[in-house]
N, C-alpha and C positions, 0 to 999 in steps of 0.2 A: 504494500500500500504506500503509494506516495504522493505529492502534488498537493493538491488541493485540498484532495480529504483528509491526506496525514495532516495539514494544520489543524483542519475542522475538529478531529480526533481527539488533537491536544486541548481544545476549546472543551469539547464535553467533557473528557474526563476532569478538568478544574470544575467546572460548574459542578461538575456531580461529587466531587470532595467536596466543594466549599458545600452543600447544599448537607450533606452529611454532618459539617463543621456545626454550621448555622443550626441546624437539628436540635444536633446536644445540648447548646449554649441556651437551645429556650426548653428544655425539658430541665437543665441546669433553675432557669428561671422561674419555669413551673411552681419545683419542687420549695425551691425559699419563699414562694405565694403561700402555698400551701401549709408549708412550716410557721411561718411566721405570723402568719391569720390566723393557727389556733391558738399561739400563747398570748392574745388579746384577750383573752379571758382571764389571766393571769390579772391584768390592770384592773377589769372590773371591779373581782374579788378585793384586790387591794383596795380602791377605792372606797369601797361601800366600806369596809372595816374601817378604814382610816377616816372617814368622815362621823359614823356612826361615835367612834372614843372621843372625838373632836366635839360632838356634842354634848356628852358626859362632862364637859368642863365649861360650869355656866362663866365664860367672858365676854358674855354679852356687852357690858358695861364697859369693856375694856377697849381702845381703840387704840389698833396699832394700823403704822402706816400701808403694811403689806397684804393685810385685811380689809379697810376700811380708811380713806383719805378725801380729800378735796382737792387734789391737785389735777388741771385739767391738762398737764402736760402728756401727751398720749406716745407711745411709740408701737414702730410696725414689725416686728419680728420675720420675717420674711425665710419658710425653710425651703431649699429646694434642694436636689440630688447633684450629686458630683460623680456619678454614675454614669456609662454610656449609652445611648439611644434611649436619652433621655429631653430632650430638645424640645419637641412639643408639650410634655408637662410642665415643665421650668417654664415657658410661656406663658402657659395658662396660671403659676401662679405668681409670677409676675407682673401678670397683667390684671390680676386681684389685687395683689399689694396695690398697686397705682389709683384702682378704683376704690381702696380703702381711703389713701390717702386725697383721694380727693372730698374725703367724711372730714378728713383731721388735717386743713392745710399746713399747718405750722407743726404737724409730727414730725417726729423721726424714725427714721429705717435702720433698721439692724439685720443686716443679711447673713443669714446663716445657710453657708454652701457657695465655692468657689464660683462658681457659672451662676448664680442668680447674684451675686453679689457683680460681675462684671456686666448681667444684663442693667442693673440699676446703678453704675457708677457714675454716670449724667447727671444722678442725686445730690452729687458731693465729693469732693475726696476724703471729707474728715470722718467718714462712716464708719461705725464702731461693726468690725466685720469677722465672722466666726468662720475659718475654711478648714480643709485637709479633717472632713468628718469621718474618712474610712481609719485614716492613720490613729487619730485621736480615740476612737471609738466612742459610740454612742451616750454611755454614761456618764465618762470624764468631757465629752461634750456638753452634754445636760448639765453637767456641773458648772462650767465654764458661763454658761448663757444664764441658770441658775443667778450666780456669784457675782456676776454684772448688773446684770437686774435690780438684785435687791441692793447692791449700792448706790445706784440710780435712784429706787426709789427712796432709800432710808435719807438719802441726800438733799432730797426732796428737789430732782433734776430729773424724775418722771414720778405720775401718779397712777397712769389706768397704762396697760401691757395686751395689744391685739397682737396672735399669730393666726398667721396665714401658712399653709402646709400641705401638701397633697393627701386628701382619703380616699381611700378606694372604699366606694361603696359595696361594689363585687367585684369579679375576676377581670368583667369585662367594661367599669364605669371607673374612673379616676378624676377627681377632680376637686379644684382647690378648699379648702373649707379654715374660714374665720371664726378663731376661739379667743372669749377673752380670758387673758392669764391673770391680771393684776387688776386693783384688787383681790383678793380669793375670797370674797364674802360670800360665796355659795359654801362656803364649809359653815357657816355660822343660819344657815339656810335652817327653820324649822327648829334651830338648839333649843329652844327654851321650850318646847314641847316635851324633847328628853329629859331635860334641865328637871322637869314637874316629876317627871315618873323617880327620881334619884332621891332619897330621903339626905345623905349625904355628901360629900367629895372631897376629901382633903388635898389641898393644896400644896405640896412643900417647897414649892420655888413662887418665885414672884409669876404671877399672870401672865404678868408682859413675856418676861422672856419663854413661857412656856406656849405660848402664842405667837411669840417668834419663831420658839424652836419647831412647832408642827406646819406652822406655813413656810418655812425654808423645806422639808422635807415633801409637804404639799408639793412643791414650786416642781422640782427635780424630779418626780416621779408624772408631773404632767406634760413636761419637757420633754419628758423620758418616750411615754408614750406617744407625743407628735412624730420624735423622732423616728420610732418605730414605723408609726403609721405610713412615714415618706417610706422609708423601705420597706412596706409590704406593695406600695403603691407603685413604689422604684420596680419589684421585681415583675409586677404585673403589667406593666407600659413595656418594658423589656421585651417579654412572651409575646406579645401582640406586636411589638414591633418588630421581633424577628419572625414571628410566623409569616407577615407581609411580607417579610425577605423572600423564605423561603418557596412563598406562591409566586411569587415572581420569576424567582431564580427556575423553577420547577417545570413553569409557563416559555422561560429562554428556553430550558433544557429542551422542550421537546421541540422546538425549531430548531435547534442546532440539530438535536439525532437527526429530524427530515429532511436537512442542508448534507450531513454526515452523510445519509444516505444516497442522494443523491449522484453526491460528488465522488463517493466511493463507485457508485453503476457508470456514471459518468469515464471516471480512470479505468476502471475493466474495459467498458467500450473502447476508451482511448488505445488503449492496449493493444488489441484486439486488432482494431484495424491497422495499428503499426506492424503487427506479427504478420497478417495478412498484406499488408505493401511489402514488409521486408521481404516473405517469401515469393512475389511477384514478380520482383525484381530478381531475383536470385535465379529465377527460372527462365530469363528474358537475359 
């Protein structure tokens, strides 16, 4: 075999590796959807327990800044993936943050995630900016974002904390969703209903700091869970973006084979009739 169709040959058989390659990488992506969408039940359970003790401690009366403030300085937490063939969701929450910020003109943006922080640097240069989320890992992340935060707000250089972050609804719906973090007066939501049912509660630290110390742990474990949420959303945008590949790829593949075919009956023809001149000649 040679000519035309030994190129075409080399054509298929790429496409038909890469198409293999591509394969794996979204059954790869699958499986971490899958994975990581069930330990979402993990946050639930925390939640409800960490809020329910949260109510057993009547501080209702007690106002601390990270709970309950007046300060209208708002900022926009912005997370998006540092992932690849991730392009169109980073868009889409991108283009949330923008439309948040047109709620809160005088906020500020905090981009957490390499690529969404360069699609909003037209914002500013002095943008307080969280990258390098795979290196870091998610919870000394969460910590980091965490630990900024609340010295913002105890500084009283923010009051109220929106993020913006990808949720996958299901396997096959991804898309941005605005939580407010700051304040955290949803932990104080209903307490004094608990409060009734408690005949006692002893105290042995001061209020304050014991209302600091469950809403910095609040802070981190809801952090925590955003950041989750982009990677289960990361892994699902992934799947569907390279399934797209590989219908594509799959859809080439079979005009190449019918080009391969061709041009192989083509060069046998070709063949054919040179064998048949050459012995013509040969006999003349």
């Amino acid at each position: 075999m040679g000519g035309k169709a030994s190129k075409i040959k080399s054509d298929l058989d790429d496409i038909t590796e890469l198409i293999e390659i591509i394969s794996v990488l979204k059954d790869v992506a699958d499986n971490k959807f899958h994975v990581l969408a069930n330990r979402k039940d993990r946050f639930a359970r925390f939640g409800e327990s960490f809020v329910e003790f949260f109510r057993m401690i009547s501080l209702s009366e007690v106002r601390h800044p990270l709970v309950s403030n007046d300060n209208k300085k708002v900022a926009l937490v912005s997370i998006t993936s540092e992932a690849g063939f991730m392009g169109d969701l980073n868009s889409k929450i991108v283009r949330a943050t923008l439309a948040e910020k047109e709620k809160y003109p005088d906020c500020i943006v905090i981009p957490v995630g390499r690529k969404g922080a360069e699609k909003l640097s037209f914002l500013g240069k002095d943008m307080k900016v969280f990258e390098n989320i795979e290196e870091t890992g998610l919870y000394d992340m969460s910590i980091k974002v965490k630990d900024y935060l609340i010295e913002e707000v105890m500084a009283e250089r923010l009051g109220q904390v929106l993020v913006v972050y990808p949720w996958s609804k299901n396997f096959n719906l991804q898309k941005p969703r605005v939580q407010k973090l700051l304040p955290c007066d949803e932990l104080l939501t209903k307490q004094q209903e608990f409060v009734d049912t408690i005949e006692s509660v002893i105290l042995e630290s001061d209020a304050l700091e014991i209302i600091g110390y469950l809403a910095d742990m609040w802070l981190v474990c809801r952090i925590y869970e955003m950041m989750h949420d982009t990677q289960i959303s990361e892994a699902a945008a992934q799947s569907q973006q390279l399934e797209a590949s590989v219908q594509k790829m799959r859809k080439d593949k079979k005009g190449i084979a019918s080009a391969f075919g061709k041009a192989r009956k083509g060069d046998i023809d070709k063949s054919m009739r040179e064998v048949f001149t050459s012995r013509m000649m040969t006999k003349r």
